[in-house]
C-alpha positions, 0 to 999 in steps of 0.5 A: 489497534489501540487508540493510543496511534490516533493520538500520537497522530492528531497532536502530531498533525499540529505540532509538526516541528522538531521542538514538539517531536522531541518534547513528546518522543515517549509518545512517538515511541509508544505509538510506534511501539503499538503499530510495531507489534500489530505488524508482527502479528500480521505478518504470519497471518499474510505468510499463510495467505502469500508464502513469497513475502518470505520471512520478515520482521516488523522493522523491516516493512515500517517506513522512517517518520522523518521526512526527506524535505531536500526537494519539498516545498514542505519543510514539515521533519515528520510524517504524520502517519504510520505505514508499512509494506510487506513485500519480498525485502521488506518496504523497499521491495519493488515487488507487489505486495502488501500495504497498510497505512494509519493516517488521521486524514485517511487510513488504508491497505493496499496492494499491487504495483505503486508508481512502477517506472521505465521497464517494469511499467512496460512488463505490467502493461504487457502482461495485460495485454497479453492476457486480459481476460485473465486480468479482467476476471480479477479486477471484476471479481464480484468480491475485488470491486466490493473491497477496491473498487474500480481501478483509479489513478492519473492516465495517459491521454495517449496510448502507451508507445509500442501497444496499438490504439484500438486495443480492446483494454487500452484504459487500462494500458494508459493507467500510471500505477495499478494499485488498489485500495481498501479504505478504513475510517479511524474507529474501523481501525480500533475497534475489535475485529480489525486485524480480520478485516486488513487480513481479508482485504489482504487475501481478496487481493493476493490474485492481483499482486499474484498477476502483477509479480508475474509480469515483474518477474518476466 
């Protein structure tokens, strides 16, 4: 990835107006141009590892810059990152699949199911209980915590309705979203052997979206 996308980002972090934006749309272009041809080139390498993202094309997986501020307190028009998600139907795919996200303040790839709601979050949560220790063999994988981690973000403070208190795995049931992340700092991403390292990360956690696919499908 060339450092040409860091760049575009940081002066963007600065100047997130639409004065700025248009005067350095070249800029952007480039930028996106570089983000563009790097998801081309990775999205063969995920079909290989995940056949089911199905045949995509860059543009299809790459999120709009322009921000929806209707209801933000924020009134910034610009996101002032990169991401693109490759998934069966391209970014607006509510299957699990495979996100990578360039951002100054924090670069990632990540994977599984973001933020489900109403039914799908009840069919994830039931897959689990109905098999956790083929759950639970994923998440400890030796290989998955080295990558993600152990699995984080906002909970219930009760048991989920419908599933019983005493439940062996119920910290998980209480978990909101089940998505892992794999973390890259800015010269993780420029430097050379890059493209190996998200692929990895991809391949390392295809189980877990494997899993999660399962219980959306049902």
């Amino acid at each position: 990835m060339n450092k040409i996308v860091f760049d575009f980002l940081h002066k963007l972090k600065k100047n997130n107006n639409r004065d700025w934006f248009n005067a350095h749309k070249d800029q952007y272009e480039t930028a996106r141009k570089e983000v563009e041809q790097f998801i081309e080139h990775l999205i063969p390498e995920i079909q290989k590892i995940d056949s089911n993202i199905g045949t995509l094309t860059a543009k299809q997986t790459m999120f709009r810059v322009y921000r929806d501020v209707r209801f933000s307190k924020d009134k910034s028009p610009y996101k002032t990152y990169f991401g693109a998600y490759l998934a069966p139907g391209g970014r607006k795919s509510m299957k699990a699949g495979y996100y990578i996200h360039f951002d100054p303040e924090g670069s990632f790839a990540a994977g599984g199911s973001h933020c489900p709601l109403g039914e799908n979050l009840k069919k994830i949560r039931s897959e689990i209980y109905y098999n956790l220790g083929e759950f639970n063999k994923i998440i400890s994988d030796k290989k998955f915590k080295g990558a993600f981690g152990e699995l984080e973000g906002e909970r219930l403070t009760r048991p989920p309705q419908g599933f019983p208190k005493d439940f062996e795995g119920i910290e998980t049931l209480k978990l909101k979203d089940f998505t892992v992340f794999r973390r890259f700092t800015e010269k993780d991403i420029v430097k050379p052997g890059f493209n190996e390292s998200v692929l990895e990360a991809f391949k390392t956690m295809k189980p877990f979206n494997d899993f999660m696919n399962r219980a959306l499908a049902e």
